[in-house]
N, C-alpha and C positions, 0 to 999 in steps of 0.2 A: 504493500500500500504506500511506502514513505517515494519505495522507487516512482513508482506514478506519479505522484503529487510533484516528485522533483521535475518530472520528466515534463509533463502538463505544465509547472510554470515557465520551464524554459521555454515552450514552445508557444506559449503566451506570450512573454519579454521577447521571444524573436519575432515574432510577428508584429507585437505591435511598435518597435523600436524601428525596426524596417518601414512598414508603414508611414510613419512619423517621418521618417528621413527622406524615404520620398515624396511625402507631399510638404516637406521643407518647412516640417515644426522644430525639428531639431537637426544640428549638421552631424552628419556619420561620418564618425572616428575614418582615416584614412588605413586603410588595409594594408597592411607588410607584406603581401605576397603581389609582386606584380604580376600582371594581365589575369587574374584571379576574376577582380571588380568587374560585372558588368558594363559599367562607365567605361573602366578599361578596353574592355574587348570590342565595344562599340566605336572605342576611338581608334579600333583600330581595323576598323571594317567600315569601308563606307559603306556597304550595302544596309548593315543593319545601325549604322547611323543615321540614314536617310531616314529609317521606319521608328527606330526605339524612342517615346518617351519618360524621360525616368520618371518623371513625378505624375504619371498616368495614375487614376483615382482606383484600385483594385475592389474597395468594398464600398455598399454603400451606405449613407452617411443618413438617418432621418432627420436629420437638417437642412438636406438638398431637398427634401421633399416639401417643410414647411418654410424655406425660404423661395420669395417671388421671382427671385432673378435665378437661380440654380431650377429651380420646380420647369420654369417654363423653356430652359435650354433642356431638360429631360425631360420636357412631353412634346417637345419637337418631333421625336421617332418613336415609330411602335415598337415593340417589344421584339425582338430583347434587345434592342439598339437606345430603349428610349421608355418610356412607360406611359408614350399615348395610346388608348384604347383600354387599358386598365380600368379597373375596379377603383380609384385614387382613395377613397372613403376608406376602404378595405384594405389597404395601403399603407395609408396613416394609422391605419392602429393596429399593421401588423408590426409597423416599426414603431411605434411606441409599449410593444409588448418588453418586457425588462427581459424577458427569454432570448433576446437577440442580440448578440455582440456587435459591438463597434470599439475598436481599441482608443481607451482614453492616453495621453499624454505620458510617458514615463520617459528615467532617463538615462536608464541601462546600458550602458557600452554595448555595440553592435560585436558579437566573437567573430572572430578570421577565419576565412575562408569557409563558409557555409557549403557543406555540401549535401545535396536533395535527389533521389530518385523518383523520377515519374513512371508511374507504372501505371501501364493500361491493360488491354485483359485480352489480349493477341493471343493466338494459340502458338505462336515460336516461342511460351514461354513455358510450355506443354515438355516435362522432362527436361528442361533446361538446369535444373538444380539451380540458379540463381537465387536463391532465397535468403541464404547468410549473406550473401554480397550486397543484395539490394537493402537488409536491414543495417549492414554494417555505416550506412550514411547519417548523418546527423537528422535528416527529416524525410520522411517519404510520402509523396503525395501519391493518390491513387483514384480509380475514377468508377463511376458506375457501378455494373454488380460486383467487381473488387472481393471475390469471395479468397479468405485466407484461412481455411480453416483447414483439419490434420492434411486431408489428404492434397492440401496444394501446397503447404508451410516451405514444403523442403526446393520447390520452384519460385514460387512468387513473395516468399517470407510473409509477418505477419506483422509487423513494424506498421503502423500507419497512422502520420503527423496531420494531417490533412486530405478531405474527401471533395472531391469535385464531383454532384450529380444534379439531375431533377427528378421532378418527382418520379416521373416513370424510369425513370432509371433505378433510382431506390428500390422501388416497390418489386421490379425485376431481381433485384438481389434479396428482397425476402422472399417473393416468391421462388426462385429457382433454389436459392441456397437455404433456405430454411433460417435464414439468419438475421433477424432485426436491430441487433445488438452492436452498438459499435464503444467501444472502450471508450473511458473518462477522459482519452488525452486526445481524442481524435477532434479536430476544427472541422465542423460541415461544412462547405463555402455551395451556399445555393445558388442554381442560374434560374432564371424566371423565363419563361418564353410565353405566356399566355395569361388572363385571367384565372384560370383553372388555378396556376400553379400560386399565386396568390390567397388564392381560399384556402386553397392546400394548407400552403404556410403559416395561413393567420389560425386554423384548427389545431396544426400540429404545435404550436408553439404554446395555446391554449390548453391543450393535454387534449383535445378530443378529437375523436376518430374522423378521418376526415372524408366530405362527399365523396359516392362514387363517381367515377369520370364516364359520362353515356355518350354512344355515337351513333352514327347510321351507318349499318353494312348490309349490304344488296335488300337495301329495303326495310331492314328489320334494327331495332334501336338493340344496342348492346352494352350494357353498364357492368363499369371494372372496379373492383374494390380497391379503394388507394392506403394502405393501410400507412402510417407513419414509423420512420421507424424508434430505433430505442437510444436515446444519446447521451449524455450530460445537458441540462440545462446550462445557457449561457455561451453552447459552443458552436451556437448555426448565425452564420454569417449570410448575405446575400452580396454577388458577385456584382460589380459595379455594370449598369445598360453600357454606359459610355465604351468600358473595357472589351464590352464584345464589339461594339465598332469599331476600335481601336485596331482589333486585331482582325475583325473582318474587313475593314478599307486597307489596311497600313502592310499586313500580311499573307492575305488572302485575294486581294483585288478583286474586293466584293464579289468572289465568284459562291452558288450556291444560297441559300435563304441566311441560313449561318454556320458558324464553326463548332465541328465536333465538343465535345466537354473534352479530349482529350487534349486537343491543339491547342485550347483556353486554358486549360492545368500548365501545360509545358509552357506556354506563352507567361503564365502568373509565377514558375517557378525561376524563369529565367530573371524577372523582375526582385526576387526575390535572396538567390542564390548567387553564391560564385560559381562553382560547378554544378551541373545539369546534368544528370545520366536520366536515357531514355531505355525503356524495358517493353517491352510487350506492346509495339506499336509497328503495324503493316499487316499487309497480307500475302502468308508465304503457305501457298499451294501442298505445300509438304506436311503440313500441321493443320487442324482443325482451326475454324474460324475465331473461336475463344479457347481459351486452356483450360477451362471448366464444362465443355461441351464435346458434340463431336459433328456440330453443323460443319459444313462445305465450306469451301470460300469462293467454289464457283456459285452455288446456289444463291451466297448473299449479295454476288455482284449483280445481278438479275435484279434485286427488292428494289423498290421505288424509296428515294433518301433524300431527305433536304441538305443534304452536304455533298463538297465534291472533293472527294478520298483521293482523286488523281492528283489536284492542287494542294490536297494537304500534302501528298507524300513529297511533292517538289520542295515548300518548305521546310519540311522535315529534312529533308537533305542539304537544303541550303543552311539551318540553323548546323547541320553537323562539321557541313565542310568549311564554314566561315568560325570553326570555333566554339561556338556556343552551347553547343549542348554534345551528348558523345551518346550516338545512338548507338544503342545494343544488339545488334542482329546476329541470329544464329550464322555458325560458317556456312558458307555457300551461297548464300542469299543475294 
């Protein structure tokens, strides 16, 4: 229990002292490792100098919401660029629930060299044993069903600092993994893409179970149980609107509706970290579509997607070869 509590406040004081420094409440101590610093690596690539802003707004703030000049540059865009078309009522007092973090002010010395694993849930990470490697980082961010339990520990470890999903992505890991529980030290960082997912949030932060989501399929309405899951109070975040356009104009060339949760984690860690390792991201014909399944990856290329996985994989490569992050792919790939 003490190890926890240690572990959970560092990952608080690093998040929020990071935070702070990039949005230029306090200056961050200068790092003794050269080209470590993001700043650094950016200054030394023009490519991702052209795109990176450092003091980009990563979470968001319920004070953009009830200030008039902030409020009305984020109801410019719909969601999830913007929070026109919302619920705003619904809004407001999901962010003034005390269940939702926003990191106040402290003045912690930022530690050297941060190092973070992003791990997404690619099947090249299927018998990969990477498991002690990926926890051996100082923080591990992971996305969606993220299942780490016996029978994946020894591939995908079970370390995890930070959760990047929405709702349906959640609700997918409790339904497939049987798993609702996520550890006292874990940060949820929510994306919001709809109305829905707003109600969602304002239930679950509420303690109560949230509506089902209904739809129309070949005529016939179909309603899905959205259950919440189980977390520490105080540790769900919501990801900044601004932040998914940031990285959908600046990264992505608006191509697609918007960017995976996994390209947004890697996109938030690189803001965050000095080193970047990526794990369990692409798709390799050789290995099942997720590492906890044994769908196709011909079969998934086929489903209709509001993203486009060809122009992610480009940045993903260009984030590798310019530096920035050290993508992990199985030999041969």
């Amino acid at each position: 229990m003490r190890t926890q509590q240690v572990f959970w406040m560092g990952a608080v004081v690093f998040l929020v002292v990071l935070l702070l420094a990039l949005y230029g409440r306090v200056k961050e101590p200068e790092l003794n490792l050269p080209g470590k610093s993001m700043a650094q690596k950016a200054a030394r690539s023009p490519w991702f100098r052209a795109r990176f802003v450092e003091n980009m707004k990563l979470f968001l703030n319920k004070r953009e919401v009830f200030d008039p000049e902030t409020y009305n540059m984020l109801n410019g865009d719909s969601s999830p660029f913007g929070i026109q078309g919302l619920d705003i009522e619904a809004l407001k007092e999901t962010l003034q629930n005390p269940n939702l973090t926003y990191p106040e002010p402290l003045s912690e010395p930022r530690q050297e060299c941060v190092t973070c694993a992003v791990v997404g849930t690619g099947g090249n990470l299927k018998l990969a044993g990477k498991g002690a490697e990926i926890d051996s980082h100082d923080y591990v961010f992971r996305v969606n069903v993220a299942l780490t339990g016996k029978r994946y520990v020894n591939d995908v470890g079970n370390k995890s600092s930070f959760y990047g999903f929405f709702p349906e992505s959640v609700v997918n890991r409790i339904n497939f993994g049987r798993d609702a529980k996520f550890d006292d030290v874990t940060l949820m960082m929510m994306m919001m893409f709809s109305e829905y997912h707003v109600q969602w949030l304002r239930s679950t932060l509420q303690g109560r179970e949230p509506d089902k989501i209904c739809g129309d399929h070949w005529g016939h309405t179909y309603c899905r149980s959205m259950p919440a899951p189980k977390y520490k109070q105080g540790n769900m975040m919501i990801v900044h609107p601004h932040f998914f356009r940031y990285v959908h104009e600046r990264f992505l060339n608006s191509t697609s509706s918007r960017p995976t949760t996994g390209t947004m984690v890697i996109l938030m860690a690189i803001h965050l970290c000095d080193q970047v390792d990526m794990y369990g991201f692409g798709f390799d014909s050789r290995f099942p579509l997720h590492y906890y399944d044994g769908q196709k990856v011909e079969d998934a290329m086929n489903e209709p997607s509001s993203h486009s996985f060809p122009n992610e994989k480009i940045l993903w490569n260009k984030l590798h070869s310019e530096g920035l992050v050290n993508w992990k792919l199985r030999p041969g790939t």
